[in-house]
C-alpha positions in Angstrom: 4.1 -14.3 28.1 5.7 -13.3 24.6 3.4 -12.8 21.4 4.8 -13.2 17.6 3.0 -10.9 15.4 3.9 -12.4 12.1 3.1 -10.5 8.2 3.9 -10.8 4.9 4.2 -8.2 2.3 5.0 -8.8 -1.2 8.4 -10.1 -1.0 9.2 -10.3 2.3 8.0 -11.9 6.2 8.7 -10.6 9.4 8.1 -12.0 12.9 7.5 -9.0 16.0 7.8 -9.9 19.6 5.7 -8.4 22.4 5.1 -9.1 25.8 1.5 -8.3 26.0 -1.3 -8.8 24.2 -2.8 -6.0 23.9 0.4 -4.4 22.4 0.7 -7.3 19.8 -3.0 -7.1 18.9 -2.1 -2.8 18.5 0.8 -3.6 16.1 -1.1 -6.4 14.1 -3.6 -3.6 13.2 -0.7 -0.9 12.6 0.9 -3.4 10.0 -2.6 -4.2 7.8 -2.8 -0.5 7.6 0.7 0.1 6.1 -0.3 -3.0 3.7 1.0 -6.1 5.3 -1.1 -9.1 4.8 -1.9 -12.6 6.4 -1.0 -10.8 9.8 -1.7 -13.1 12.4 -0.7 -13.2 16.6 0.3 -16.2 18.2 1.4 -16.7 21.4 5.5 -17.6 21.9 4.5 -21.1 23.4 7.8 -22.8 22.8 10.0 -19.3 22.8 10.8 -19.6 19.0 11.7 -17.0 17.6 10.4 -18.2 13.9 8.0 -20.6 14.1 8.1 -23.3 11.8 6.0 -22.6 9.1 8.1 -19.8 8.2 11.3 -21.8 7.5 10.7 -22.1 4.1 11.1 -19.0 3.3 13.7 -16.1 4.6 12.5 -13.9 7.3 14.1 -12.0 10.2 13.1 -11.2 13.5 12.9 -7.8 15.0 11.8 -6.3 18.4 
């Protein structure tokens, strides 16, 4: 199963893949610490990349 790790920072959202959880959980923690906030994991139900609710804004995708 594939994870999204999704952040913000102040002008910006990204959206990480990983294939476990307990590596998405790890990066979700490394990213608060650098200052990212609203840092949620969800799991990749549907294999979207981006998820809906970011859409509205522009965000990229990185691995």
């Amino acid at each position: 199963m594939t994870y999204l790790i999704l952040a913000r920072d102040g002008t910006s959202q990204i959206v990480l893949k990983r294939d476990s959880e307990d590596a998405a959980e790890k990066k979700a923690r490394e990213l608060k610490e650098m200052g990212w906030f609203e840092v949620e994991v969800r799991e990749d139900k549907a294999g979207d990349a981006v998820p809906g609710t970011l859409t509205d804004r522009s965000s990229q995708t990185l691995q």
